[in-house]
C-alpha positions in Angstrom: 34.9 33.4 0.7 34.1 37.5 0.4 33.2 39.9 -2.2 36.4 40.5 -3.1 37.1 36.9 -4.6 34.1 36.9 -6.6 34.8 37.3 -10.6 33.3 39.8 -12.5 30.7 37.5 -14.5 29.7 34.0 -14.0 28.1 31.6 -16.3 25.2 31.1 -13.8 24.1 32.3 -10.7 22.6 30.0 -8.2 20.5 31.7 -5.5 19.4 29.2 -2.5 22.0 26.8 -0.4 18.9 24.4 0.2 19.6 21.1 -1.4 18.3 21.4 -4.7 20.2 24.9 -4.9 23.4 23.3 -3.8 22.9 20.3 -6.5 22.0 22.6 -9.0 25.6 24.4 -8.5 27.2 20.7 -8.5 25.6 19.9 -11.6 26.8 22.9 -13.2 29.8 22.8 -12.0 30.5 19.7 -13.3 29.4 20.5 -16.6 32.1 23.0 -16.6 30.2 26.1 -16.3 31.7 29.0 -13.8 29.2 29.0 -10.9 28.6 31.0 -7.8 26.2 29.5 -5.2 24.1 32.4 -3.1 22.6 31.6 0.3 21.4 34.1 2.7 22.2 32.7 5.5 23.8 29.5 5.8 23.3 26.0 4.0 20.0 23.8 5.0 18.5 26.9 6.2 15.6 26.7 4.7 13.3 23.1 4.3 16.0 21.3 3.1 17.0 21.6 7.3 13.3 21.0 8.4 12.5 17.4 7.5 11.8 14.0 8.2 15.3 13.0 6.6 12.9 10.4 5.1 15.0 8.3 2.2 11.8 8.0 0.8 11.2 4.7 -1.8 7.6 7.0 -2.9 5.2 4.6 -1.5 3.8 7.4 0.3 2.7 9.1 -3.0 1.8 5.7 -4.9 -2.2 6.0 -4.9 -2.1 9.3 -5.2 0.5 10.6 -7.4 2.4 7.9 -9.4 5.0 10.8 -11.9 6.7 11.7 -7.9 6.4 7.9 -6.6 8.4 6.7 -9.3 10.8 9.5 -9.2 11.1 9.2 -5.8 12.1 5.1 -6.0 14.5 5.8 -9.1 16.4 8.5 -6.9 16.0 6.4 -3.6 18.1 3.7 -5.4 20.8 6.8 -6.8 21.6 8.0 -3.7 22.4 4.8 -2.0 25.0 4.7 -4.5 26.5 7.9 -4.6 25.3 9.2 -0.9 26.2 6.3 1.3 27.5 8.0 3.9 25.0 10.4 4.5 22.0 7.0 4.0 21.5 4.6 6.8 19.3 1.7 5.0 16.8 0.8 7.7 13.8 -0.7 5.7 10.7 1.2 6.3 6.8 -0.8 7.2 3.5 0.2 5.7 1.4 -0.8 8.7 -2.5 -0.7 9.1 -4.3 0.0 12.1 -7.5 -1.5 13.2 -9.2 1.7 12.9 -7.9 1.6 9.2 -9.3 0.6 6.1 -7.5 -2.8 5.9 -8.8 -2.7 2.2 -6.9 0.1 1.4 -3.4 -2.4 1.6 -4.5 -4.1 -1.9 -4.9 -0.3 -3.4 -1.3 0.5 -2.1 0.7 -2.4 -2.6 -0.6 -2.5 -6.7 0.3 1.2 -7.3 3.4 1.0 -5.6 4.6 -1.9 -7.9 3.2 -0.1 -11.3 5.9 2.6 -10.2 9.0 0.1 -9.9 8.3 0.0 -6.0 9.0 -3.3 -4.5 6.2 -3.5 -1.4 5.7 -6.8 -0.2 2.6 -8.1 2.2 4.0 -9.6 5.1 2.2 -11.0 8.9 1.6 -8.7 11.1 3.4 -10.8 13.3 6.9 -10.2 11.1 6.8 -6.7 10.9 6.2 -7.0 14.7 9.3 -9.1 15.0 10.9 -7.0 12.6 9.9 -3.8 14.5 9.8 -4.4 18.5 8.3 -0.6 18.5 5.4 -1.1 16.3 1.4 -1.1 17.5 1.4 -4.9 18.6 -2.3 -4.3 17.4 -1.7 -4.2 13.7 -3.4 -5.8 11.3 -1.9 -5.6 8.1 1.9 -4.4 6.9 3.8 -4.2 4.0 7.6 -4.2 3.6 9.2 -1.5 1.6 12.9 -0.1 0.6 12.2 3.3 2.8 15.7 4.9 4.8 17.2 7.4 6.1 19.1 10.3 5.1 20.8 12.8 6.2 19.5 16.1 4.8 22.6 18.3 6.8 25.6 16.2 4.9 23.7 15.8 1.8 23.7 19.0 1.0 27.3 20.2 2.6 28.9 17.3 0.6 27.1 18.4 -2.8 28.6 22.2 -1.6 32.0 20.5 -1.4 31.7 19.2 -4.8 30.5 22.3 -6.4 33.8 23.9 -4.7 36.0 21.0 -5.8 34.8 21.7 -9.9 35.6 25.2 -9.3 32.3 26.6 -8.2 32.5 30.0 -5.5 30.4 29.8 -2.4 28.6 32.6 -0.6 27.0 32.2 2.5 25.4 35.0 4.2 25.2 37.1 1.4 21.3 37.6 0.9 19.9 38.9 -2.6 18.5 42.6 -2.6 17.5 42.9 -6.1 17.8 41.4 -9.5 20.3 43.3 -12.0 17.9 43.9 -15.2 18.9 45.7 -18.4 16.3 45.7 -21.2 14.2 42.6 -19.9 16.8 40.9 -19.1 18.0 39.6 -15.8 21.8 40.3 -15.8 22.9 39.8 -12.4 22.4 39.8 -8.9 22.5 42.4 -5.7 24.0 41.0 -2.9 24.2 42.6 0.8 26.9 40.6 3.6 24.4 40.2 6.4 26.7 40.7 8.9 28.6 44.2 7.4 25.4 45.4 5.6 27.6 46.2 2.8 26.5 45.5 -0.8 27.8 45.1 -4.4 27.0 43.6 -7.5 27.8 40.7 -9.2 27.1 39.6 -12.8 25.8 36.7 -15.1 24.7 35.3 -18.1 21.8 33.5 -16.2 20.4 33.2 -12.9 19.1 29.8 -11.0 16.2 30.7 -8.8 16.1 27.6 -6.0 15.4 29.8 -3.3 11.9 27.9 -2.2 9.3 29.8 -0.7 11.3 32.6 -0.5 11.8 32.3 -4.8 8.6 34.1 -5.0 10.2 36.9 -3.6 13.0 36.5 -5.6 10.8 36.1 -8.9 8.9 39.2 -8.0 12.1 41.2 -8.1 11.9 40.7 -11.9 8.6 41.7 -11.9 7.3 37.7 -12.3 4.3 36.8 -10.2 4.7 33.1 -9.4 1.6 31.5 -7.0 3.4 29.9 -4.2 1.3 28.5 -1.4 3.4 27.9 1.7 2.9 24.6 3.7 3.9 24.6 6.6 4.4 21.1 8.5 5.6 20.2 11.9 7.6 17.8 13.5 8.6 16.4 16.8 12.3 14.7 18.1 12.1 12.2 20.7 14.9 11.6 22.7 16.6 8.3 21.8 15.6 6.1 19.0 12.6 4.2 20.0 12.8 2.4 16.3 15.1 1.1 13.6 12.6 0.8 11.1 11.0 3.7 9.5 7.4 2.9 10.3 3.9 4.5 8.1 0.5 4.8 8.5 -1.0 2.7 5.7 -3.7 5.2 4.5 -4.1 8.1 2.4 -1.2 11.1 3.8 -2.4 12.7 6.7 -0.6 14.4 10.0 1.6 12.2 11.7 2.0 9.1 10.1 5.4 8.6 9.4 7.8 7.7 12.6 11.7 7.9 11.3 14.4 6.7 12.6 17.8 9.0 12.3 21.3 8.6 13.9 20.5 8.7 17.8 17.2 10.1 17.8 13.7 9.4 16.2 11.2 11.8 14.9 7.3 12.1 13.8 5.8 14.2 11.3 4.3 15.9 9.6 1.1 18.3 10.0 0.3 20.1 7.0 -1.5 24.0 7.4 -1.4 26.7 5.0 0.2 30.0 6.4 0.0 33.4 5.1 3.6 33.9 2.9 4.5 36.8 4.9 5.1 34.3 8.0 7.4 32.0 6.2 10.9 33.5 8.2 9.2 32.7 11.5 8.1 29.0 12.2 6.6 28.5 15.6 5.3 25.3 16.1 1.6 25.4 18.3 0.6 23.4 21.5 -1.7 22.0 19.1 0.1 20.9 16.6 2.6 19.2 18.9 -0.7 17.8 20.4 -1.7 16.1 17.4 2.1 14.8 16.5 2.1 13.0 19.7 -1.7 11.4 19.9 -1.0 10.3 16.7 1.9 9.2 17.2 1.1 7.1 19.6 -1.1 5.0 18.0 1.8 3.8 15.7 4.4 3.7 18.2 2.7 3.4 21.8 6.1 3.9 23.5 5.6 7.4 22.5 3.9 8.1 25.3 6.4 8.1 28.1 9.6 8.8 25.7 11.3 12.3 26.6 10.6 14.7 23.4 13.8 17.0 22.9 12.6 19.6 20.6 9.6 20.5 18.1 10.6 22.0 14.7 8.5 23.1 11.0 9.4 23.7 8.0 7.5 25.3 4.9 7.0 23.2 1.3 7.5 25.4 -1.5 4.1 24.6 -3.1 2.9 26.3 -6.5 -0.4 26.6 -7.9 -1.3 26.9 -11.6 -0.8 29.9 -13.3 -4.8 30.0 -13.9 -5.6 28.8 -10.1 -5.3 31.9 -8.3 -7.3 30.1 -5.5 -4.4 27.8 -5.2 -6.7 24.7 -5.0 -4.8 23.5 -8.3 -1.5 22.9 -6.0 1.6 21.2 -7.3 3.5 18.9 -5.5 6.2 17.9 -8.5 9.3 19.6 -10.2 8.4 22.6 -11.3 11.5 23.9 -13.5 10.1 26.8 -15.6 12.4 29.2 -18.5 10.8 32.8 -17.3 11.6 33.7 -20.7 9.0 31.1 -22.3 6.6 32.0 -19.3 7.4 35.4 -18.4 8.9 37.5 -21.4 12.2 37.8 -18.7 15.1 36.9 -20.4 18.1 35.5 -18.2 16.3 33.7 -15.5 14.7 30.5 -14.5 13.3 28.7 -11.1 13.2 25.2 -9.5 10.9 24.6 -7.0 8.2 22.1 -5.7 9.4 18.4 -5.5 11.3 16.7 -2.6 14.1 16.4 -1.0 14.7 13.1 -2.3 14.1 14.5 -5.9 16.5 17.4 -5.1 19.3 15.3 -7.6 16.7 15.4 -10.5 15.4 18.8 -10.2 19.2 19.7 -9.9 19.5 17.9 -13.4 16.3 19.6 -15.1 18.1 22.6 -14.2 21.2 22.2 -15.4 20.0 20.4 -18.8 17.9 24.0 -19.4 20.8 26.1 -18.6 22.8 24.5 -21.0 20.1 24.8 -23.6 19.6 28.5 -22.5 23.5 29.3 -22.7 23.9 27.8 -26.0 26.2 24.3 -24.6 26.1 21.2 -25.9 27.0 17.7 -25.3 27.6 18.3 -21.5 25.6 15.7 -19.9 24.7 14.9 -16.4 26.9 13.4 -14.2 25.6 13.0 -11.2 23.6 10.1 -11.1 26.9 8.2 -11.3 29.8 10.2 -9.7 29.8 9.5 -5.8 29.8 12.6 -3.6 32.4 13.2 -1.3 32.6 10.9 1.8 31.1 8.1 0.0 33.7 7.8 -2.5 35.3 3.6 -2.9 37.3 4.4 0.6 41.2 4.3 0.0 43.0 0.9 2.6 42.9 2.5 6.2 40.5 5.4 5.5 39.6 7.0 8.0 43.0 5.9 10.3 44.9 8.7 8.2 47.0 10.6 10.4 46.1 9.7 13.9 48.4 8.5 16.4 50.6 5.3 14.6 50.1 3.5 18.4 46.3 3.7 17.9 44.9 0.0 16.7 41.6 0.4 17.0 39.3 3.9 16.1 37.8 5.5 19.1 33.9 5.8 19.6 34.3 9.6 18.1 36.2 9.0 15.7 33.9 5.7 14.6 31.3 8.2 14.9 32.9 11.1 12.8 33.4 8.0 10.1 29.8 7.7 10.4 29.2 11.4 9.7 31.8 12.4 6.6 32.1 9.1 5.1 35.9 9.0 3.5 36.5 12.6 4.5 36.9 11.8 8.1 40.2 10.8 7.0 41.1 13.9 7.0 40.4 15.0 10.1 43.5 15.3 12.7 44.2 14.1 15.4 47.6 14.3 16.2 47.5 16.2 19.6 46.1 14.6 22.4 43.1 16.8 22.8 42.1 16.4 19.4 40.3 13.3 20.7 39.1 15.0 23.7 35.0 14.8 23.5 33.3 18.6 22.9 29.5 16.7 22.3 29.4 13.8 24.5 25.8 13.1 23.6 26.7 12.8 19.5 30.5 11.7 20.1 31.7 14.9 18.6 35.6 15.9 19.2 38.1 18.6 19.4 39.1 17.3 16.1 36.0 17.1 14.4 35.3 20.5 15.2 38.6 22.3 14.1 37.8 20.1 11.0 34.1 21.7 10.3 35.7 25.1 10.5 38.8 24.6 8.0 37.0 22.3 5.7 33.6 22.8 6.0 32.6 26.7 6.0 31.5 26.5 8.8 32.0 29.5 11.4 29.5 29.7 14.1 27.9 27.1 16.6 24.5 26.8 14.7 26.8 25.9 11.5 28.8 23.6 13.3 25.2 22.1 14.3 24.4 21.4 10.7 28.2 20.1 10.1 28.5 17.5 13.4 25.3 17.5 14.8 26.8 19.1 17.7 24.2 20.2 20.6 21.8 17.6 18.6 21.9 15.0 21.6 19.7 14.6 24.8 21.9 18.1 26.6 20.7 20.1 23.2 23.7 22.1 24.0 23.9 22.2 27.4 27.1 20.9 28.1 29.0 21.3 24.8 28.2 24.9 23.5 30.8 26.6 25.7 33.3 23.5 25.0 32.4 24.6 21.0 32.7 27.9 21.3 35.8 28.3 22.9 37.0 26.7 20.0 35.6 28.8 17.5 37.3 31.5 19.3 40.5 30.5 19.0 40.4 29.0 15.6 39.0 32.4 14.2 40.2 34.9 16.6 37.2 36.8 17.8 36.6 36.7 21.5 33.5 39.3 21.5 31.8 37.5 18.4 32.0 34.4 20.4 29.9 35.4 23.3 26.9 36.7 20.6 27.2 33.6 18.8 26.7 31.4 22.0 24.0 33.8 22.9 22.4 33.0 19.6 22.7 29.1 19.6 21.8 28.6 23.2 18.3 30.8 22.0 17.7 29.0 19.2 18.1 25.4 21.2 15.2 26.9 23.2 13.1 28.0 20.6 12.7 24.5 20.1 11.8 23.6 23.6 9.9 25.8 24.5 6.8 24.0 22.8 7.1 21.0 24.4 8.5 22.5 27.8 7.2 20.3 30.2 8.4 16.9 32.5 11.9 16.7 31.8 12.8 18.4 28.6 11.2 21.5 30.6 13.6 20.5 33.7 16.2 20.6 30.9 15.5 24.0 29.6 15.5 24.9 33.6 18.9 23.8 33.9 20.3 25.2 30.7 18.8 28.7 31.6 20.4 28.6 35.1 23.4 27.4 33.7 24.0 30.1 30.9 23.2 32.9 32.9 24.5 32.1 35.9 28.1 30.8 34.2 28.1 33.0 31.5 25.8 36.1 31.7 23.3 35.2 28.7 19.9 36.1 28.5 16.6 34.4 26.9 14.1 36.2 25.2 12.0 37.0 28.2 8.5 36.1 26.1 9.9 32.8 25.7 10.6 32.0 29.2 6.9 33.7 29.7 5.7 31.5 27.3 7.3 28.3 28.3 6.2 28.9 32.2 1.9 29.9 30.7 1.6 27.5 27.6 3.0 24.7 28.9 1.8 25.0 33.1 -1.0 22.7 32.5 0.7 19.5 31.3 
């Protein structure tokens, strides 16, 4: 979508393609409000794209914080229902360490049942059995209803939605400046990142979910909001070394949670405050991805000779109390706040803190005041009950829709696009003999799946088509299936030159995320994919991240 199909005015104005933004447009949507969704750059940008894709059953926060643990368990149990394709159910272990407080179990286990958690003590020797990949030195464990989710077609299927109930979407449309007349914000001012050109577009209320970037937004009205960013840093191993989401059973600290997630696994997190001018930039450290791993260890010694693909960090959105200028009064809940009550600005309110597996119920405090702020009754929520795309009661034969009638049996990529879109891969065509043909042989992407991301799913360059397919994702990281992928982006949007810049950009990006843990053979990887990408196709690195892959990492 471009400029020129938004309408005049909208009801509301959602800024922020994150998950929470792109519920919040849902929610609206389907409450029959008109609705355009604003994202910068393109959805899961942000932290919603920077996770542990934890399904999280809030056992984590039960000693500590029992309002999010019994939100979290409450929506846990919600999106199993109406996110099943995008959940895989593993279970999840509470395991203690002999260097842990083996006391601390009876703490844990009692506040996660006064918030509706079911956590259950279990031998050692079961969660063992149950978990092959755990410490075999583990002295205490406890069973509970922990997943995973898929953060990537969580929030694209909630986008879909929004567009199905009438909602307009703009990606890479970044907001300059908030439209104010008297007080009150009025509307938006948008600029296309990729023309530069910008216009104005109007509403009678605008939805801040941009994260730690709604600060900047707020202050565009003149609003001083507190936001601390958190920054916390993960690591991708490269194949999943568990089934079972496994946790340090102890108060949060770095690295205690090992997840498993489609073909990989992943440990995380580290938590350090960063100044908020750093927040576009996340470079993970040598030590941080030194801590990750000796901690990591400890729950999962196999750790230690698996090949890591790729370090990542995102940034929690964290806001201090009004009066806490010191920010050592930090929330970590919903925070939904009318800037009219708060402010004296008409026309505008925020969502922030919470989780990503609260992102549904902060969507729903959003909505609920925009309807009291517009004047709208007896429109309720919806969404707790209405299954989002792809995980819809599948029709007979979903999913076998318009392949090949002489086909019995589904392929491995086409069992593996079911995997990804749920009921939606029915869609997806494959009528011509290369449409089966494998672009991602890592992730069991096709020619099909791919022509399908760009018609259906607004998606229009490699790093989207990442997000969409989880193309370039696998053990290559893009070695092998980013020239497959971008010759068909070519064709299917007609722009030769773009194509090479985009390649350029994805292929850079897949290093960034090397280049931390650039040594033994992801650093032969990175070798190969540099030789192959400028020899083959003339692209360049940054030169200070090949100078910084060949000094940081020469010692290991």
């Amino acid at each position: 979508m471009n400029m020129n199909h938004c309408k005049e005015h909208y009801d509301v104005i959602v800024i922020g393609a994150g998950a929470t933004g792109a519920g919040t447009a849902r929610d609206c949507a389907m409450r029959g409000l008109s609705v355009l969704l604003v994202e910068r750059f393109d959805f899961t940008a942000g932290a919603t794209g920077r996770n542990h894709g934890l399904l999280h059953s809030g056992a984590r926060y039960a000693v500590t914080d029992q309002e999010s643990a019994s939100e979290c368990i409450k929506e846990n149990m919600i999106l199993r229902r109406i996110a099943r394709h995008c959940v895989e159910e593993t279970g999840g272990l509470f395991v203690t360490l002999p260097e842990d407080d083996l006391g601390y179990q009876k703490k844990f286990v009692e506040s996660c049942l006064q918030a509706g958690i079911n956590a259950e003590v279990i031998d050692p020797a079961i969660a063992i059995a149950m978990e092959p990949a755990v410490n075999k030195d583990i002295i205490g464990a406890v069973r509970v209803p922990d997943g995973a989710i898929d953060p990537f077609r969580l929030t694209t299927a909630n986008v879909m939605d929004a567009r199905n109930h009438g909602a307009d979407i703009l990606t890479y449309h970044e907001v300059t400046d908030l439209l104010m007349e008297s007080g009150h914000v009025s509307g938006v001012e948008l600029r296309e990142q990729r023309t530069g050109q910008k216009f104005k577009v109007r509403s009678s209320l605008v939805i801040n979910a941009g994260g730690i970037w709604g600060q900047r937004i707020c202050s565009m009205a003149g609003i001083k909001m507190n936001m601390f960013p958190a920054k916390g840093a993960l690591l991708i191993f490269g194949h999943r070394v568990n089934n079972v989401v496994i946790n340090r059973c102890r108060k949060p600290a770095d690295a205690d949670i090992l997840v498993p997630g489609d073909t990989i696994s992943l440990i995380g997190t580290t938590s350090s405050r960063i100044p908020i001018d750093q927040v576009d930039r996340m470079d993970v450290t040598g030590e941080e991805v030194d801590v990750l791993l000796r901690e990591g260890i400890k729950i999962a010694p196999c750790l230690a000779y698996t090949r890591i693909l790729r370090a990542y960090a995102g940034v929690r959105p964290l806001i201090a109390s009004d009066d806490d200028p010191s920010g050592r009064s930090i929330s970590r809940g919903i925070v939904c706040m009318d800037h009219a009550v708060r402010d004296g600005v008409e026309g505008m309110i925020t969502i922030s803190g919470g989780k990503l597996m609260t992102y549904r119920l902060m969507a729903e405090w959003a909505s609920d005041m925009a309807c009291r702020k517009l004047g709208i009754e007896g429109r309720l929520c919806r969404t707790a009950e209405i299954p989002l795309p792809g995980s819809e009661t599948p029709e007979p034969e979903s999913g076998v829709r318009k392949r090949k009638s002489h086909i019995i049996e589904l392929s491995t990529d086409q069992k593996a696009a079911q995997g990804r879109h749920g009921t939606m891969s029915a869609e997806i065509s494959y009528n011509a003999d290369e449409d089966d043909a494998l672009v991602c042989e890592c992730e069991q992407v096709s020619v099909g799946e791919i022509k399908y991301a760009i018609k259906k799913l607004h998606a229009d360059s490699l790093i989207n088509l990442r997000r969409r397919t989880r193309m370039g994702m696998g053990t290559c990281q893009g070695g092998l299936c980013a020239c497959r992928a971008a010759a068909i982006l070519r064709d299917e949007t007609g722009n030769p030159p773009a194509a090479l810049e985009d390649l350029a950009s994805f292929i850079n990006e897949r290093w960034k995320g090397m280049m931390p843990v650039a040594w033994g053979q992801t650093l032969v990887e990175a070798q190969f994919m540099a030789w192959l990408y400028r020899g083959v196709c003339g692209l360049q690195p940054h030169e200070e991240a090949c100078e910084c892959v060949t000094n940081e990492n020469a010692d290991r």
